[in-house]
HTML snippet that shows the backbone in 3Dmol.js (N, CA, C, O; Angstrom):
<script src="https://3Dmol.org/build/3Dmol-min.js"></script>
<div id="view" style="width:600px;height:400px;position:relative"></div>
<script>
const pdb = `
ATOM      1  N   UNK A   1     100.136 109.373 121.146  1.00  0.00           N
ATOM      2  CA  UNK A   1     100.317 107.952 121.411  1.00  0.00           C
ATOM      3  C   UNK A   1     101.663 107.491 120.881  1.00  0.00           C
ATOM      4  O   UNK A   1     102.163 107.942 119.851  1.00  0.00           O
ATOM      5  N   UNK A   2     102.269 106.476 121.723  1.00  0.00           N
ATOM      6  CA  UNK A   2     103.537 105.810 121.187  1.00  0.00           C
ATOM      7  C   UNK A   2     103.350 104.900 120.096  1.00  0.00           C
ATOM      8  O   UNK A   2     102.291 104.282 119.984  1.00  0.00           O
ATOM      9  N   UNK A   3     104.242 104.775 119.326  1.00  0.00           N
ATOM     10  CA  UNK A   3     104.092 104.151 117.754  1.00  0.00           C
ATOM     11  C   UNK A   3     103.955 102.795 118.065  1.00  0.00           C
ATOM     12  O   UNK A   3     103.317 102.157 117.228  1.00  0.00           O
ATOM     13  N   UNK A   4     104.549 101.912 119.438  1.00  0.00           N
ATOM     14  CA  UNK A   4     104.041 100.286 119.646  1.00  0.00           C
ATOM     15  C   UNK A   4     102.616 100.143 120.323  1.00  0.00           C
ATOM     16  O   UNK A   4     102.112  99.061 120.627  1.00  0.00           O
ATOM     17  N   UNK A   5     102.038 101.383 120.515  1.00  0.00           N
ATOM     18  CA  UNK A   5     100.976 101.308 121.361  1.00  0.00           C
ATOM     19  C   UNK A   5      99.692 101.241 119.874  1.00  0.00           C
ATOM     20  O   UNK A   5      98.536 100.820 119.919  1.00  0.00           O
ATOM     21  N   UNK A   6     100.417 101.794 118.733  1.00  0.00           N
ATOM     22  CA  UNK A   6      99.344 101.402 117.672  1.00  0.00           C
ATOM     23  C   UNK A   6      99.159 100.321 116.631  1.00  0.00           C
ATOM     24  O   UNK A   6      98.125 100.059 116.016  1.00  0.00           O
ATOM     25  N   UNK A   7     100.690  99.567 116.512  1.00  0.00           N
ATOM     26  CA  UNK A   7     101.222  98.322 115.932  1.00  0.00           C
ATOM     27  C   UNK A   7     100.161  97.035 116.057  1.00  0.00           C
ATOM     28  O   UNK A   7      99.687  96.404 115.112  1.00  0.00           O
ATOM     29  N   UNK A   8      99.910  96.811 117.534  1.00  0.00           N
ATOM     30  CA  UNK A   8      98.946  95.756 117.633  1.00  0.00           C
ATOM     31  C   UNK A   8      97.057  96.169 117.571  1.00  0.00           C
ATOM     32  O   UNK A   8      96.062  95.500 117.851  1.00  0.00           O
ATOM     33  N   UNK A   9      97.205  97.258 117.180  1.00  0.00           N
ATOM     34  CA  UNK A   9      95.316  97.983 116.898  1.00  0.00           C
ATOM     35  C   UNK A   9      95.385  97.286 115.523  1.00  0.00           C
ATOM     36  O   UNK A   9      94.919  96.207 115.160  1.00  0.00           O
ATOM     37  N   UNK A  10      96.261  98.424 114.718  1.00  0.00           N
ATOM     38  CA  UNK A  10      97.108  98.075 113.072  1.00  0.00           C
ATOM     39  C   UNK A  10      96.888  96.160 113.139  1.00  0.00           C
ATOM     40  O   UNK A  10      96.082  95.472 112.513  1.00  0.00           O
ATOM     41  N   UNK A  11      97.569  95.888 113.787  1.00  0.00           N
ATOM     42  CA  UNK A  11      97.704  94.669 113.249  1.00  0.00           C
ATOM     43  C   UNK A  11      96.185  93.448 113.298  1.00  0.00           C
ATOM     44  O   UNK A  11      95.673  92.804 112.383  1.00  0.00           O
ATOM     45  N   UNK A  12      95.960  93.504 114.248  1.00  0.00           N
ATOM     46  CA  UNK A  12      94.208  93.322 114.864  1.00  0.00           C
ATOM     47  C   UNK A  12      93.401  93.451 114.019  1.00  0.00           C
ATOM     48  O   UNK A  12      92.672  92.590 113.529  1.00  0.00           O
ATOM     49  N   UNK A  13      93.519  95.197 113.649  1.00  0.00           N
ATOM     50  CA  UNK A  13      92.506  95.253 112.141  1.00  0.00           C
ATOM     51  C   UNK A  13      92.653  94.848 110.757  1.00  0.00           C
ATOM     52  O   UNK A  13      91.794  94.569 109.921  1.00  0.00           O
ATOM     53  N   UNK A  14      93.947  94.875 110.686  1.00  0.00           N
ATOM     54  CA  UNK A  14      94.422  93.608 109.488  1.00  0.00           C
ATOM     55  C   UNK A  14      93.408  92.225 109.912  1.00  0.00           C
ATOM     56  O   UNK A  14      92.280  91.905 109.538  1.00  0.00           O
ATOM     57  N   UNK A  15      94.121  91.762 110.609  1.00  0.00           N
ATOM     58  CA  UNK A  15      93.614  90.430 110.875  1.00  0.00           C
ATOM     59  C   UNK A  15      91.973  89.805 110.859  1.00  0.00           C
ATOM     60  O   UNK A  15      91.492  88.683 110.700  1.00  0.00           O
ATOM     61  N   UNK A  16      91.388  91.244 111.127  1.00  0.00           N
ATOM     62  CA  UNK A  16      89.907  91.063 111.250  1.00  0.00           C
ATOM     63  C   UNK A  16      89.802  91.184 109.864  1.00  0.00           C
ATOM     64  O   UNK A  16      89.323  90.199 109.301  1.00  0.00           O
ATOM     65  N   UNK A  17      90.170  92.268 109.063  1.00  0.00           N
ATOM     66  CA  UNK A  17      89.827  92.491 107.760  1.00  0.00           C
ATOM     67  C   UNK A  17      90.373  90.884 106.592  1.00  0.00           C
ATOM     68  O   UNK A  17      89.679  90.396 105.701  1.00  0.00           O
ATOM     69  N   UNK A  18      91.614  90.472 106.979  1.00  0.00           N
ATOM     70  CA  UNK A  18      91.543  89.077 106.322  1.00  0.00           C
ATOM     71  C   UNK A  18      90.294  88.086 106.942  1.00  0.00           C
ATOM     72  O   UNK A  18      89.605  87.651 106.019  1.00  0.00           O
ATOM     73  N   UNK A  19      89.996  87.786 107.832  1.00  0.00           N
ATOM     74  CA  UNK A  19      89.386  86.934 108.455  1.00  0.00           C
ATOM     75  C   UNK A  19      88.193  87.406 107.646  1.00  0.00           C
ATOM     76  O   UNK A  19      87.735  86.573 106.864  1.00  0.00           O
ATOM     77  N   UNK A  20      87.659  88.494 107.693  1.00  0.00           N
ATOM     78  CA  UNK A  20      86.315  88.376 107.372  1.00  0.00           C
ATOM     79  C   UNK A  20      85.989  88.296 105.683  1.00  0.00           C
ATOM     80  O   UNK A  20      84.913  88.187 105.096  1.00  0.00           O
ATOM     81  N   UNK A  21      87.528  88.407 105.117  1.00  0.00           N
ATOM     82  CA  UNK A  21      87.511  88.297 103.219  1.00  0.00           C
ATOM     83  C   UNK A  21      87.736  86.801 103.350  1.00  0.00           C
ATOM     84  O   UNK A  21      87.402  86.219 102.318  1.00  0.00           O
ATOM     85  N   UNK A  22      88.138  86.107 104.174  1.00  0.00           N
ATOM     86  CA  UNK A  22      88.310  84.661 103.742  1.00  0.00           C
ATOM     87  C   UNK A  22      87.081  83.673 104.020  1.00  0.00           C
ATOM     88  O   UNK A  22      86.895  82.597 103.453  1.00  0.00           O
ATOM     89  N   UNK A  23      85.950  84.494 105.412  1.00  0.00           N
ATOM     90  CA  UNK A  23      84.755  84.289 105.196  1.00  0.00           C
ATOM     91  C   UNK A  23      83.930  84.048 104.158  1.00  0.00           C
ATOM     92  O   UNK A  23      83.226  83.062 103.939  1.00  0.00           O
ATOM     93  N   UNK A  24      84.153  85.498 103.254  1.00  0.00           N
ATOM     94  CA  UNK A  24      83.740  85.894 102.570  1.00  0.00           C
ATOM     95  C   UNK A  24      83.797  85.007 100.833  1.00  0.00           C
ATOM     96  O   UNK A  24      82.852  85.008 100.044  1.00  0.00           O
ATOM     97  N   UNK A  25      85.286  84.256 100.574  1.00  0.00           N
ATOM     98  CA  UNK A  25      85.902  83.979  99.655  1.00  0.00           C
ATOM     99  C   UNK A  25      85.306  81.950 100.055  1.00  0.00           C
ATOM    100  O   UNK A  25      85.096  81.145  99.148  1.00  0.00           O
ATOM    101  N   UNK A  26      85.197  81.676 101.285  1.00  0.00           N
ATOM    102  CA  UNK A  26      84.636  80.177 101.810  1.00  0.00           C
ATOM    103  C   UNK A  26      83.835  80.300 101.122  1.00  0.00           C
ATOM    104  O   UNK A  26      83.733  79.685 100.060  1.00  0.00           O
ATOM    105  N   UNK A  27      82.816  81.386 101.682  1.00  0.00           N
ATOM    106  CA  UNK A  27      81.210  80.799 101.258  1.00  0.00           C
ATOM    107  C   UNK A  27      80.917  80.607  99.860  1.00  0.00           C
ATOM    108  O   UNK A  27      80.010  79.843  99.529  1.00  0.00           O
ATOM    109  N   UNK A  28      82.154  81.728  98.338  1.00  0.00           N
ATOM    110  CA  UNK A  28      81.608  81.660  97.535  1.00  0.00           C
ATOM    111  C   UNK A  28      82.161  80.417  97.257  1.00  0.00           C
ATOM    112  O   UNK A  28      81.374  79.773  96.564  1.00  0.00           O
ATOM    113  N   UNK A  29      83.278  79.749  97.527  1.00  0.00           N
ATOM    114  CA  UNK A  29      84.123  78.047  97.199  1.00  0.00           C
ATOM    115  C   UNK A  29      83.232  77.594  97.464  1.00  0.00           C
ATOM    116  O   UNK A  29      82.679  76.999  96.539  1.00  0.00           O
ATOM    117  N   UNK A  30      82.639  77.574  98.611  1.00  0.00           N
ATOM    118  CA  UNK A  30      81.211  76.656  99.374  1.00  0.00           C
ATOM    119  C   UNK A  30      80.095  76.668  97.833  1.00  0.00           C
ATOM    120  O   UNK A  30      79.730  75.641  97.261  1.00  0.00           O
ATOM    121  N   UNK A  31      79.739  78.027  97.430  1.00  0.00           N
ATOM    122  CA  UNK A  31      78.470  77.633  96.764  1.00  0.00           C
ATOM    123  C   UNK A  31      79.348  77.190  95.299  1.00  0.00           C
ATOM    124  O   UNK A  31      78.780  76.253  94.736  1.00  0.00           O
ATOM    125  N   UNK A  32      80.206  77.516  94.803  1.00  0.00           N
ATOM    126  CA  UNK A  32      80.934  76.987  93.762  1.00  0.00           C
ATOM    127  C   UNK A  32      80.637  75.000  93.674  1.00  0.00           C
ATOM    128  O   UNK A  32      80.090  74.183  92.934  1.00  0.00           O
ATOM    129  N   UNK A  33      81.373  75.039  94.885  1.00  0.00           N
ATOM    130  CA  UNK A  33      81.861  73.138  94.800  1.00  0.00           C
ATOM    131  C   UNK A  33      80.336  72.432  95.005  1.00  0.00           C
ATOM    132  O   UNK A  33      79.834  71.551  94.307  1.00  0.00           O
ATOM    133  N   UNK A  34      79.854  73.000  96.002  1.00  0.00           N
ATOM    134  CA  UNK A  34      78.775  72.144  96.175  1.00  0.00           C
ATOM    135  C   UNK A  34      77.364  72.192  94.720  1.00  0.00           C
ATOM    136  O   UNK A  34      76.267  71.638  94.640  1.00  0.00           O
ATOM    137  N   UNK A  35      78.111  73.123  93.790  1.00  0.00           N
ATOM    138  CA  UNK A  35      76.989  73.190  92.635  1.00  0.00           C
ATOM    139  C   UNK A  35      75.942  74.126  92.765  1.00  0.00           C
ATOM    140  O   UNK A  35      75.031  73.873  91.977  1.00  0.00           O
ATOM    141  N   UNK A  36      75.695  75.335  93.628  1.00  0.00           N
ATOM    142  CA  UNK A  36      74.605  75.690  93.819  1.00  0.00           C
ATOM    143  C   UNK A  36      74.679  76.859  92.353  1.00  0.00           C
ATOM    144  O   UNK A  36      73.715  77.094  91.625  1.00  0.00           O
ATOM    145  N   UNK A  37      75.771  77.330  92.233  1.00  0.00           N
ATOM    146  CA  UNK A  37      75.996  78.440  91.181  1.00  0.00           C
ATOM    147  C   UNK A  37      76.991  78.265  90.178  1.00  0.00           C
ATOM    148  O   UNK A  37      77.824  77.554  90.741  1.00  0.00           O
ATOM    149  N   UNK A  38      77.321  78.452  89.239  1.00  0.00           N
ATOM    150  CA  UNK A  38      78.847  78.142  88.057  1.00  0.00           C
ATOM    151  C   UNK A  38      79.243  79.777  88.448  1.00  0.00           C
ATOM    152  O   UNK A  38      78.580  80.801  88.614  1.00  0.00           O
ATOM    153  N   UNK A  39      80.832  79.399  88.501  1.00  0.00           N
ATOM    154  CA  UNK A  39      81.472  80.603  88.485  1.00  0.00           C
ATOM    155  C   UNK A  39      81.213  81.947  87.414  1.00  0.00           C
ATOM    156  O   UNK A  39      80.663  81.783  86.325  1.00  0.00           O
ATOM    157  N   UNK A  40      81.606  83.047  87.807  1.00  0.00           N
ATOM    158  CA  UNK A  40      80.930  83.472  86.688  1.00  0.00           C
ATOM    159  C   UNK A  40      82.052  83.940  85.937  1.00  0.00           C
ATOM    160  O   UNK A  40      82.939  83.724  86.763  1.00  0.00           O
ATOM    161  N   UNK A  41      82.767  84.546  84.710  1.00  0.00           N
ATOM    162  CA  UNK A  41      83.527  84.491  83.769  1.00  0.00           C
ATOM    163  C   UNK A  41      84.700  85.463  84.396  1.00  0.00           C
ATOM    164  O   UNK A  41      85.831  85.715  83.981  1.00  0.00           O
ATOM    165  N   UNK A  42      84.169  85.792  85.256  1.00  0.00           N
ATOM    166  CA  UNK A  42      85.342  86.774  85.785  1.00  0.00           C
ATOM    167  C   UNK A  42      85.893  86.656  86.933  1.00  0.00           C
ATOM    168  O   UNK A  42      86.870  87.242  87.400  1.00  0.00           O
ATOM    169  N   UNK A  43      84.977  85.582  87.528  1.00  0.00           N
ATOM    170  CA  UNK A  43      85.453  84.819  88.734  1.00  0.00           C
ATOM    171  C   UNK A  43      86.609  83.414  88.211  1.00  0.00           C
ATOM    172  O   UNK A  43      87.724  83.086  88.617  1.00  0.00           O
ATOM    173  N   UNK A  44      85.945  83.006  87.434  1.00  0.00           N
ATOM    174  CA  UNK A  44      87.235  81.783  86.704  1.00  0.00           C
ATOM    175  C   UNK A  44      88.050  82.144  85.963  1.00  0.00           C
ATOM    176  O   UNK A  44      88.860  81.310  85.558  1.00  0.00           O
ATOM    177  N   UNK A  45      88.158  83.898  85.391  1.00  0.00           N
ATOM    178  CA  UNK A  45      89.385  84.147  85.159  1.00  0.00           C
ATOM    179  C   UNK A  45      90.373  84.453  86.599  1.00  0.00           C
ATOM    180  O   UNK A  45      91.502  83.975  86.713  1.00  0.00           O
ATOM    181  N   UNK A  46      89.927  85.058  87.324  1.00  0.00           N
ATOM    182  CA  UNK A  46      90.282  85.251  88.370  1.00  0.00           C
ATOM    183  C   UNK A  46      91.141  84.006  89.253  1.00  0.00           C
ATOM    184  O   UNK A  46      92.201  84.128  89.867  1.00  0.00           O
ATOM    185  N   UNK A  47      90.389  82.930  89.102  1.00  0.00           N
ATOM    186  CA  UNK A  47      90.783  81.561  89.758  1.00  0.00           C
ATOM    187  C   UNK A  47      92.190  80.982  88.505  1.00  0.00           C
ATOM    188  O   UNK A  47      93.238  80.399  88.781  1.00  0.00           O
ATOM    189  N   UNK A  48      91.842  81.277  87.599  1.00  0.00           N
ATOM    190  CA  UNK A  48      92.531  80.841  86.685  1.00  0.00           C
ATOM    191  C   UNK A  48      94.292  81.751  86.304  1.00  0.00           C
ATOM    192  O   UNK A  48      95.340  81.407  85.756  1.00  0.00           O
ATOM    193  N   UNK A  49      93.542  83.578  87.272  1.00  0.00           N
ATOM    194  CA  UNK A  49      95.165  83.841  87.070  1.00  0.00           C
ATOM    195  C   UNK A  49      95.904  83.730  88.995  1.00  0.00           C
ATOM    196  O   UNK A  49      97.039  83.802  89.465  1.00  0.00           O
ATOM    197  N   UNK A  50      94.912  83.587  89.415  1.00  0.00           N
ATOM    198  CA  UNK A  50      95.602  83.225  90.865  1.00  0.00           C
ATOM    199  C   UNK A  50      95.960  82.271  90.929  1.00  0.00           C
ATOM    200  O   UNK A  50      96.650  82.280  91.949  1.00  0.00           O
ATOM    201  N   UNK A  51      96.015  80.485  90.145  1.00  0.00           N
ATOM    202  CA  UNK A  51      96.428  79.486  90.115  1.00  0.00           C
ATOM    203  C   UNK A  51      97.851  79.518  89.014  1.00  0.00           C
ATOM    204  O   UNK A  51      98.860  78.820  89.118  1.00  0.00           O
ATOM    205  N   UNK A  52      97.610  80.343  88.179  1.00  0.00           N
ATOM    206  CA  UNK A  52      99.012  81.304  87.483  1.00  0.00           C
ATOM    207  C   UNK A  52     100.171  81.340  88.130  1.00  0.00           C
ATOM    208  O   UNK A  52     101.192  80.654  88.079  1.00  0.00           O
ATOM    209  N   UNK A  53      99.742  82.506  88.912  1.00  0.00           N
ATOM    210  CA  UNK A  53     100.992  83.248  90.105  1.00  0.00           C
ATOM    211  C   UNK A  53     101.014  82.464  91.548  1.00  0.00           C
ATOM    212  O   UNK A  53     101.552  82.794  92.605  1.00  0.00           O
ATOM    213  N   UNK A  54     100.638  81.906  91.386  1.00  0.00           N
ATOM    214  CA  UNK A  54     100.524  80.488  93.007  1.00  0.00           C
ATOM    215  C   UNK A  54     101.223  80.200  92.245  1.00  0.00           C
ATOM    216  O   UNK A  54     102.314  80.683  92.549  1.00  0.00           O
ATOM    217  N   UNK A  55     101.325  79.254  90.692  1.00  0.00           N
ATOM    218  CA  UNK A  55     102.684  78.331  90.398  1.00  0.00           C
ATOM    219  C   UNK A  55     103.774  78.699  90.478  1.00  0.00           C
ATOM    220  O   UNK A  55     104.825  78.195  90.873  1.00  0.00           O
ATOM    221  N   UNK A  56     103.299  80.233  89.814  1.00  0.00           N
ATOM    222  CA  UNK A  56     105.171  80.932  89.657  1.00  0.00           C
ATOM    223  C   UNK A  56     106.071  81.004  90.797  1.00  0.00           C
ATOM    224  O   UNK A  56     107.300  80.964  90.850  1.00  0.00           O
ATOM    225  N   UNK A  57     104.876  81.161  92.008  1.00  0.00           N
ATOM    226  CA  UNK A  57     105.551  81.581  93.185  1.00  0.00           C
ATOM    227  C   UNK A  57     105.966  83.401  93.542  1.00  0.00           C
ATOM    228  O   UNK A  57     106.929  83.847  94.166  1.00  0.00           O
ATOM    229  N   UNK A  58     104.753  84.184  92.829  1.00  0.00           N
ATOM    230  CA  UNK A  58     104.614  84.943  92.604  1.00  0.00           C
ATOM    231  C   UNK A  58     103.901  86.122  93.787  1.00  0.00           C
ATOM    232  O   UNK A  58     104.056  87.341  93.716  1.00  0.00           O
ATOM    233  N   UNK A  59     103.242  85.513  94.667  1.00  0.00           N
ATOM    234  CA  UNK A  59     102.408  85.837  95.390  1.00  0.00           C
ATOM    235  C   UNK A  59     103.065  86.662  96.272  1.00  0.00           C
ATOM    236  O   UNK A  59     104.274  86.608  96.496  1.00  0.00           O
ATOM    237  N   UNK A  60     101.816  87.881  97.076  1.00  0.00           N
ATOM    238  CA  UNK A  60     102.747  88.857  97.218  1.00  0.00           C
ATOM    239  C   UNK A  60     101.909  89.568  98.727  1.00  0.00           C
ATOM    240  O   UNK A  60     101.919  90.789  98.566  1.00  0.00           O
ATOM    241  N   UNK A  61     101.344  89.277  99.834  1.00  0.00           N
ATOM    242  CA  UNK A  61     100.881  89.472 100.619  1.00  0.00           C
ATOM    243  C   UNK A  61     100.868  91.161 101.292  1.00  0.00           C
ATOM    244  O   UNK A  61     101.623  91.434 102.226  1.00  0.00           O
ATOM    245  N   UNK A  62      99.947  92.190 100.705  1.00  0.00           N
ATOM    246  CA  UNK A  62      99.798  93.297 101.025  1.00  0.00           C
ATOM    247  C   UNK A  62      99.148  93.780 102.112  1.00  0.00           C
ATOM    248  O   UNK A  62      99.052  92.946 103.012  1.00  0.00           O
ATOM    249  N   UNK A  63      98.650  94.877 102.350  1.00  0.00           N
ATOM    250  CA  UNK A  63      97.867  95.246 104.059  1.00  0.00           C
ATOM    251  C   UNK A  63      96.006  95.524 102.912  1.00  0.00           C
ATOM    252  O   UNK A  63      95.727  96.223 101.938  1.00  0.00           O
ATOM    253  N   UNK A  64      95.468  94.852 103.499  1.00  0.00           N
ATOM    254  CA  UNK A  64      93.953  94.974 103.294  1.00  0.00           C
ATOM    255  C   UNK A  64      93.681  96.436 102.933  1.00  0.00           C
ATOM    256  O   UNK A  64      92.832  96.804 102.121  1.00  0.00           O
ATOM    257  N   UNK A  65      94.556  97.275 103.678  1.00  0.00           N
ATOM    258  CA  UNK A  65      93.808  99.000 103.656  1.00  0.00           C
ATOM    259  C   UNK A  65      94.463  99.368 102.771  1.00  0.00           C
ATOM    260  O   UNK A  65      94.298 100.570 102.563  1.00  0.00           O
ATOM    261  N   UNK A  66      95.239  98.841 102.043  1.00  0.00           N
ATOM    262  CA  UNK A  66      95.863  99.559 100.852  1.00  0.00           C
ATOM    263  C   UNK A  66      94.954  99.066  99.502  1.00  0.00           C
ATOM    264  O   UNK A  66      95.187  99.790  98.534  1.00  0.00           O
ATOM    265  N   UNK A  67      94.287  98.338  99.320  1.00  0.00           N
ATOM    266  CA  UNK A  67      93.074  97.969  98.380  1.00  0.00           C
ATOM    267  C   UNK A  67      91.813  98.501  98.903  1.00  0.00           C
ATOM    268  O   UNK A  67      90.746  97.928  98.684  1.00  0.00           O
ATOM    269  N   UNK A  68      91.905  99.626  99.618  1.00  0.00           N
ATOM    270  CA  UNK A  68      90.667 100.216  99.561  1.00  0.00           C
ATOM    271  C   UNK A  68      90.233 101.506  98.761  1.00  0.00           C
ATOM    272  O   UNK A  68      89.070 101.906  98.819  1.00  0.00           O
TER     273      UNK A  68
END
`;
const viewer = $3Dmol.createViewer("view");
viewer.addModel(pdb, "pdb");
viewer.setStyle({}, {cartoon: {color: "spectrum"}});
viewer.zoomTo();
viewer.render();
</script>
């Protein structure tokens, strides 16, 4: 196969794989805000160092399949 003929598969499955972590990351904001659960200590550190590196301007957008 030609290397542009796999760019947009590649890219597709990125896209599905964010889409379905930001699903994933809604529902727990969803049960967070609306009160159903308190974060749990490693989730609000978590929130607490991603609101960190969001200020710094730090942020650093990788491919989903490389965190697997």
């Amino acid at each position: 196969m030609r290397e542009e003929k796999l760019k947009p598969n590649y890219l597709m499955n990125e896209l599905k794989s964010i889409r379905n972590e930001l699903r994933r990351v809604s529902m727990l904001v969803e049960n967070r805000v609306v009160g159903t659960e308190s974060p749990s200590r490693e989730e609000a550190n978590a929130i607490k160092e991603f609101e960190k590196v969001r200020k710094e301007r730090k942020l650093e957008l990788i491919p989903l399949s490389k965190l697997k």
